[in-house]
C-alpha positions, -999 to 999 in steps of 0.1 A, spaced: 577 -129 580 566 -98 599 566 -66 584 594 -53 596 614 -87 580 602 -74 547 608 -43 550 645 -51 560 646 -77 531 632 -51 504 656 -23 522 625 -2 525 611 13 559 588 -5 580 562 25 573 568 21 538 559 -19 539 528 -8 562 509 20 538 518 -6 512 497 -32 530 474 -6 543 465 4 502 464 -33 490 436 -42 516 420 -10 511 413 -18 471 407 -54 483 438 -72 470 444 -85 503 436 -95 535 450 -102 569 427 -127 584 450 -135 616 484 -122 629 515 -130 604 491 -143 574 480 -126 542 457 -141 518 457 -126 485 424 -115 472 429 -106 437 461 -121 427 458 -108 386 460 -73 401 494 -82 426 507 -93 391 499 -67 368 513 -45 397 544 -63 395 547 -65 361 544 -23 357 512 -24 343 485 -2 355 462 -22 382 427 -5 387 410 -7 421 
């Protein structure tokens, strides 16, 4: 999916989906090793994130 994809399936803003990206690799949940891939970093923060509760950097 490219960004814009989920932005249209979340029915949020392309920006939106990209500072959301832009945050997750900046506290090293994430990375985006080639074009149309993520790997996820620290997966117990994604969740905790998900689940409401507070994730630290």
């Amino acid at each position: 999916m490219t960004r814009a994809d989920i932005a249209d399936f979340l029915g949020r803003t392309l920006e939106t989906v990209s500072r959301g990206f832009t945050a997750f690799r900046r506290r090293g949940w994430i990375r985006e090793p080639a074009h149309r891939r993520v790997e996820l970093l620290r997966r117990p923060a994604l969740l905790d994130l998900v689940e409401g509760e507070a994730a630290g950097p």
